[in-house]
N, C-alpha and C positions, 0 to 999 in steps of 0.2 A: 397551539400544538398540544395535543392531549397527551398527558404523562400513561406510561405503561405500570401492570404492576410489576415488580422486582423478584426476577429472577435467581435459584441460588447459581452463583459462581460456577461449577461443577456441572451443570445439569446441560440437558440438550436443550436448544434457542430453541423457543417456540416460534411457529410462523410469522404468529403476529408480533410477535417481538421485533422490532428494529436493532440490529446489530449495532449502529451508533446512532444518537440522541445528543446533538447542541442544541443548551438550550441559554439565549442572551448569552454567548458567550466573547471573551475578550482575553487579547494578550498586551499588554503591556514590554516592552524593555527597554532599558535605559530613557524610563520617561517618555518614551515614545511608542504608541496604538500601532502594534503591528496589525491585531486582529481587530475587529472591533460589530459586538456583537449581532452573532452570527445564529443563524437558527437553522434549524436542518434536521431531517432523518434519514437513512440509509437502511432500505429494509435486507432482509438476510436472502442473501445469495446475488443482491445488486451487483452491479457492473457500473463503476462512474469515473467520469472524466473529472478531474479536480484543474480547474484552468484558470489564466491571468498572466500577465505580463510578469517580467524581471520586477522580486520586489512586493507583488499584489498580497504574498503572505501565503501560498501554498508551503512553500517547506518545512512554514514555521507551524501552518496548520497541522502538517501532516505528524511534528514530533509531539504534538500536545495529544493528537489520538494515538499515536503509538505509545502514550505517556512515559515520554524522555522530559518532556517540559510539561509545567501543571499551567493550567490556566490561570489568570488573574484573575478575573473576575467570570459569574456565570458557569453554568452546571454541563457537564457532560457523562453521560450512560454509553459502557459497552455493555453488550450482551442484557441490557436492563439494568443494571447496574450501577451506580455512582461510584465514581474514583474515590479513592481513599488513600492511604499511606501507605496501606500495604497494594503493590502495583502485582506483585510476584503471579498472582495467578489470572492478571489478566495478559500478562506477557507471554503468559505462557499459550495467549490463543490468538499471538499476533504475529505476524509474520511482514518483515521488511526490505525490500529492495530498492537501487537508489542507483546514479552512476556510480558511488564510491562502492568497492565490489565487497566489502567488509572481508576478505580471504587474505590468509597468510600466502604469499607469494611462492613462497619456497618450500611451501609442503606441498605434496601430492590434491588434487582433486579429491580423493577419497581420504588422505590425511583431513581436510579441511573440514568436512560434514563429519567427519566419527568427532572429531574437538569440538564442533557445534554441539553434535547429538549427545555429547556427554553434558556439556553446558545445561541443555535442557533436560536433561533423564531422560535418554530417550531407552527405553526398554533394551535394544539393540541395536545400539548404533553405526555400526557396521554391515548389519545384512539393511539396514534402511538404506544409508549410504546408497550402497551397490543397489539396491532399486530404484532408488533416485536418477542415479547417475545413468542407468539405462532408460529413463524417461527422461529424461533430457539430452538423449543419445551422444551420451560421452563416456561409455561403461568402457570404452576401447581405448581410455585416456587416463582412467582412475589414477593410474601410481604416477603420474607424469606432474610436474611442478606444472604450480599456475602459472607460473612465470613464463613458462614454453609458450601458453597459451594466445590465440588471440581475443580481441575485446570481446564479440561477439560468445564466443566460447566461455571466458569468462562471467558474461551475465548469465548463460545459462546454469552455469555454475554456483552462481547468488540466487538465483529461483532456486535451485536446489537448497541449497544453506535454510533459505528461507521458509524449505517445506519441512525441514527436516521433522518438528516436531508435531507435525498436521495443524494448522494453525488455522482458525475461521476466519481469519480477516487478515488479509494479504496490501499491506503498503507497498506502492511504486512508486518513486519518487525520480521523474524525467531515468525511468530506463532505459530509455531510447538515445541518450546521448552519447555521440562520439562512434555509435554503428553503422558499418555499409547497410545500403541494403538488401542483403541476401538478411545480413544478421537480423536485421528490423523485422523483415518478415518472418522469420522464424520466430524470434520472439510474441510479435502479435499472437502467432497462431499456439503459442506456450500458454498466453496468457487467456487468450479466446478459450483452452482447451479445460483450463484451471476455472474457468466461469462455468463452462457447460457443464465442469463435475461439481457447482452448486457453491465454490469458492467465493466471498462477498470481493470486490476488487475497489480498490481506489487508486485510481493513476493520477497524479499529476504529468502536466507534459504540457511545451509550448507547443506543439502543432496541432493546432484546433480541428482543421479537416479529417485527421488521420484520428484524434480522440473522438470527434464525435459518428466516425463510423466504427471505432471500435465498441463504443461503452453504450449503454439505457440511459445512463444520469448524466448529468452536466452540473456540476457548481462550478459559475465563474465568480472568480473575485475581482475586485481594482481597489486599491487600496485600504486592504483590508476588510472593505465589505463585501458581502454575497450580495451580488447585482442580477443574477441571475440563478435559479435553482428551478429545473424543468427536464423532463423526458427527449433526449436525444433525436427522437424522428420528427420533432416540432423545431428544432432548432435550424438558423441558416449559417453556414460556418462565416460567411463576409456578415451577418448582422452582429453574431459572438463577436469578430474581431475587432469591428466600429465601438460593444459593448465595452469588451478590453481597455484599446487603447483609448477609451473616451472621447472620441470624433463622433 
């Protein structure tokens, strides 16, 4: 894999630049390979499926590029980049969703993103809010508790949270769970719409069918390894799942 050269923090990603860069990488815990080294790129504005059974190490991959967790071993590049100890300004261009809705229940829809958008400085975090909230058409909901809320409603609500700060690299981590599907479909078409405005995407998510007609990329794992890393219009979702489950 050819190394890029290093971008400063601050600056616009260059084309060529890949937005994430593993390289040999590996997680370790409790004495036991969760990950185990993985190589990869992710070029800017990608759309990828992150897949694998209960277990295979998507969740765990996905907190080590949001860097909540550092790697054990083996190098990882945002934006050109190597991690270091200070995380603060690559967080500040990360952006994550997940089933857990990360929102205070009992404050407003618009309570929750201005407490986000101050978290990150966001210049005004209130009139972003409120444009937020009418791009994921719940501006009609803003002062109403999450809590009113249903599931569906509320992930749009975390896409939100999640935009608040314009963030170039957007984590989903099984967004899809626990929604009807009217909710499912809307969300795709959230996430489809967040791609086409040039958004890098990484979804984890068990249903393979449905990822690999959403995304370009596909990394599948099984126990910790990348068993597969390829462009989505070549993939069969029944060979992915044989892949998967090891049959």
């Amino acid at each position: 894999m050819s190394r890029t050269a290093v971008q400063p923090i601050g600056s616009a990603v260059l084309e060529s630049t890949p937005v994430v860069q593993v390289l040999s990488l590996g997680k370790v815990i409790d004495d036991r390979p969760i990950l185990q080294d993985l190589s990869f790129e992710i070029a800017r504005g990608r759309y990828v499926a992150l897949l694998g059974a209960n277990g295979a190490g998507k969740s765990t991959l996905l907190k080590v590029l949001a860097t909540l967790i550092p790697p054990t071993h083996g190098q990882l590049l945002l934006f050109g980049r190597p991690l270091s100890r200070e995380t603060t300004a690559f967080r500040s261009r990360l952006g994550m969703i997940g089933h857990g809705a990360m929102l205070y229940r009992d404050l407003s829809a618009l309570e929750n993103l201005v407490f986000f958008g101050r978290l990150y400085r966001v210049a005004d975090p209130t009139a972003r809010a409120r444009e937020l909230l009418e791009y994921v058409d719940l501006a009609r909901r803003a002062d109403d508790p999450v809590k009113t809320f249903s599931r569906g409603m509320v992930q749009r609500v975390s896409i939100a949270r999640a935009l608040m700060h314009e963030p170039d690299l957007l984590l989903a981590d099984e967004p899809f769970a626990g929604l009807d599907a009217p909710s499912r479909r809307m969300l795709e078409q959230m996430l489809q719409r967040l791609h086409e405005e040039g958004k890098t995407i990484i979804l984890a998510n068990h249903d393979i069918e449905q990822s690999l007609a959403l995304a370009e990329q596909a990394l599948v794992l099984r126990a910790g390894r990348l068993i597969i890393n390829g462009m989505t219009a070549g993939l069969d979702p029944d060979a992915v799942l044989a892949e998967v489950s090891g049959s």
